[in-house]
C-alpha positions as CSV (number, residue, x, y, z in Angstrom):
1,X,11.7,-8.7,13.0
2,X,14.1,-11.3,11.6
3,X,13.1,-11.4,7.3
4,X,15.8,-14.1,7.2
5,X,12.8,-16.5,8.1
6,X,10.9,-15.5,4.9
7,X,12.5,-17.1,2.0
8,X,11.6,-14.5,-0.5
9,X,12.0,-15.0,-4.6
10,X,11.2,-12.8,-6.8
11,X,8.7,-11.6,-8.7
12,X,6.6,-11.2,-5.8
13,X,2.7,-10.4,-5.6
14,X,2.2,-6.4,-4.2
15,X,-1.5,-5.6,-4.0
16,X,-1.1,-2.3,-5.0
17,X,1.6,0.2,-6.0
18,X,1.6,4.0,-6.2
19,X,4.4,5.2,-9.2
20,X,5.1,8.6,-8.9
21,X,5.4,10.7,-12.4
22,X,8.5,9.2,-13.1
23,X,7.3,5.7,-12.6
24,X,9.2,5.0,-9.5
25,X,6.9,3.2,-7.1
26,X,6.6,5.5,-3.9
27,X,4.2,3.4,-2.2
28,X,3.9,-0.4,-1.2
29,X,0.4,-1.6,-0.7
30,X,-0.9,-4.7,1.7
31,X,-4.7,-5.1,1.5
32,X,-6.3,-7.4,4.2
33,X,-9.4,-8.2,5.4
34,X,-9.4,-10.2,8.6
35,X,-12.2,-12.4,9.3
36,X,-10.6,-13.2,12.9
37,X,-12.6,-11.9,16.2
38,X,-10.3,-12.1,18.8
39,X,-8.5,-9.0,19.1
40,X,-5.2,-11.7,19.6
41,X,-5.5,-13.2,16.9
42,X,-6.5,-10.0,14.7
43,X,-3.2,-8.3,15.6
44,X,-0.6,-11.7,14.8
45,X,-2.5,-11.7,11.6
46,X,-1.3,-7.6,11.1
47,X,2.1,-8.8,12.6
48,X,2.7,-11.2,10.4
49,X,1.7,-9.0,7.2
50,X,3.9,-6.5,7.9
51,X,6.9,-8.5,8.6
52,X,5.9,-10.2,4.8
53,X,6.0,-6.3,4.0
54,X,9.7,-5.9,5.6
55,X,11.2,-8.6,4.1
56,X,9.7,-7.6,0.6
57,X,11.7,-4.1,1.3
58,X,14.8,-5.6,2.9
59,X,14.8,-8.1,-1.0
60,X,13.9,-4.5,-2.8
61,X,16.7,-2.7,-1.1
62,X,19.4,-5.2,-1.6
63,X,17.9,-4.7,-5.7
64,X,18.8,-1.1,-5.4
65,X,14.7,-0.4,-5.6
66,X,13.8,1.7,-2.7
67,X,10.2,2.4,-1.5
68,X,10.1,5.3,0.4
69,X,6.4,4.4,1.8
70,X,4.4,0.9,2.9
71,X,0.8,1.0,3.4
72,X,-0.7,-2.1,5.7
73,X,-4.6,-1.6,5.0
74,X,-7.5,-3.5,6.6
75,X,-11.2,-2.5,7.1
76,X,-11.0,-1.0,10.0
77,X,-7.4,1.2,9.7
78,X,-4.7,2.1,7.0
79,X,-1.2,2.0,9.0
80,X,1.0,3.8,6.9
81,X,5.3,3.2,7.2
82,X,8.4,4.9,6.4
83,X,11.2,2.8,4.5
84,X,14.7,3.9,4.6
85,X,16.2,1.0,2.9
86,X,17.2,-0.5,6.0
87,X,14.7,0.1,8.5
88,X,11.0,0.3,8.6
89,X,9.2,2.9,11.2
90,X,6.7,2.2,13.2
91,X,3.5,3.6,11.6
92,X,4.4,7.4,11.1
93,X,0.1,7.8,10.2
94,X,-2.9,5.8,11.6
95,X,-6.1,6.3,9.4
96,X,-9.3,4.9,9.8
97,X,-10.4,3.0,6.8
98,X,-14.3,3.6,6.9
99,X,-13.5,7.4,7.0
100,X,-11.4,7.3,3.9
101,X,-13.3,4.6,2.2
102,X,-17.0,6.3,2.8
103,X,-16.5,9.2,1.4
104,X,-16.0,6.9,-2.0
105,X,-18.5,4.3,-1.2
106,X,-20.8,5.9,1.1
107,X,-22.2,2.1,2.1
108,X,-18.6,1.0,2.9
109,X,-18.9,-1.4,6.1
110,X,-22.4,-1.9,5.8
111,X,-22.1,-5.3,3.8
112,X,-19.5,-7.7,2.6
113,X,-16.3,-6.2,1.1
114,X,-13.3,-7.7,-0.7
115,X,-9.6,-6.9,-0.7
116,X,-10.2,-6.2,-4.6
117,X,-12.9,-3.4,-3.7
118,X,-10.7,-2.2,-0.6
119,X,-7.6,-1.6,-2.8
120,X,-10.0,-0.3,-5.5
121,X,-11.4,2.1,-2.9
122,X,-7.8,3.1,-1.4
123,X,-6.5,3.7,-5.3
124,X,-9.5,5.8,-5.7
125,X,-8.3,7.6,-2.9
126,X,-4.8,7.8,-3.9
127,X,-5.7,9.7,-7.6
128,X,-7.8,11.7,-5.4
129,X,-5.1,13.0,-3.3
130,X,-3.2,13.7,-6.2
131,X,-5.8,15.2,-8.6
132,X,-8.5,16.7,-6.3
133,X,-11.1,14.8,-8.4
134,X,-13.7,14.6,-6.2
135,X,-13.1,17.6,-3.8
136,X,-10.7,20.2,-3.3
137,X,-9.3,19.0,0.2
138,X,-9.5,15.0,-0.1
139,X,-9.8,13.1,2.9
140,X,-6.6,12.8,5.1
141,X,-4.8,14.9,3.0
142,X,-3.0,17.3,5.6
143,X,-2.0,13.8,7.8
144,X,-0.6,12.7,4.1
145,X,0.9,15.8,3.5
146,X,2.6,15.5,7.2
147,X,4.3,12.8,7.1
148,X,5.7,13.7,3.2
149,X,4.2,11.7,1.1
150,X,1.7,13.7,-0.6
151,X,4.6,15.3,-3.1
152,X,5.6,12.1,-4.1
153,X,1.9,11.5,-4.9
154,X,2.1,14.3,-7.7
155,X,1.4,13.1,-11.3
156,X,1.1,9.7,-9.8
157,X,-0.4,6.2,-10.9
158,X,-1.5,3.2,-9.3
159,X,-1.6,-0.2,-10.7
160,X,-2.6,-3.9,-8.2
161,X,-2.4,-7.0,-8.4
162,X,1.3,-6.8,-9.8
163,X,4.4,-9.0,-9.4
164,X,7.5,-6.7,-8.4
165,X,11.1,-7.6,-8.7
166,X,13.5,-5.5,-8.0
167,X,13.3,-2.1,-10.1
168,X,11.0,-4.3,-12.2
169,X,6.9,-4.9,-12.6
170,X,7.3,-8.4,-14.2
171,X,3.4,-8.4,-15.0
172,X,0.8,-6.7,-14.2
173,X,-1.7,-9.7,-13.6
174,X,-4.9,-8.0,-14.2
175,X,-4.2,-7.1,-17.5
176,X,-1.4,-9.5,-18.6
177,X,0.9,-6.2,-19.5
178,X,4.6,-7.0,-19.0
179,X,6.2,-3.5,-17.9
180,X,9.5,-2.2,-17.1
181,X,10.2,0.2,-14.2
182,X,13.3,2.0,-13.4
């Protein structure tokens, strides 16, 4: 992927973030739902959001604001990526989003959903990982575990709809609450 063709400028719009307890963000967010049938067409629309995601890491980086972990979510699966600063994986976890999302909302993919409710749903999920709220083993918790990211998840909060800019959260555009990360 070549991020040069995205003219990036900060603050950008991240759907959701996961801050770990020292309010360093530890995982990107992209929320998607894709109305497109065509299998075709369905994956260039995945293609293009994670190259968006890459070249919103590669702008981070050269900030000095690493994100370890990227999360590309639609209805159907959550691919989940590994950042080193300079690279990005290929997905290191594959999840499928009804089995994660159901066990929050158990009518999840029976009607109409939004990328609001689907990133509400996957921050649910998130505080669940981290604080066992609703049961003791929450879904997809050893595949989260494998792949490291479940210890960064420890004491953790989420916030979306925010605009990020380097070790910055210009505003969080929900609320209107101007914050400051480092």
């Amino acid at each position: 992927m070549d991020t040069d063709n995205w003219e990036l400028q900060f603050p950008v719009d991240a759907d959701v973030i996961a801050l770990d307890k020292d309010d360093r963000i530890v995982v990107l967010i992209e929320v998607k739902i894709i109305q497109a049938e065509e299998p075709a067409a369905k994956q260039k629309i995945v293609d293009r959001a994670i190259d968006w995601l890459k070249a919103v890491l590669a702008n981070l980086s050269e900030k000095n604001a690493i994100v370890p972990y990227v999360m590309f979510i639609d209805a159907e699966k959550i691919l989940i990526f590994k950042w080193d600063g300079v690279n990005l994986s290929e997905p290191v976890c594959t999840l499928n989003t009804g089995e994660i999302c159901r066990y929050y909302m158990p009518t999840f993919g029976s009607k109409w959903l939004s990328e609001l409710t689907l990133g509400g749903l996957i921050e649910t999920w998130l505080h669940d990982l981290d604080y066992n709220w609703k049961s003791k083993i929450s879904p997809a918790s050893e595949q989260i575990a494998a792949i490291g990211l479940l210890p960064l998840l420890a004491g953790e909060t989420t916030k979306s709809g925010v605009e990020l800019g380097g070790n910055y959260i210009y505003r969080d555009q929900l609320s209107d609450e101007y914050c400051y990360r480092a």
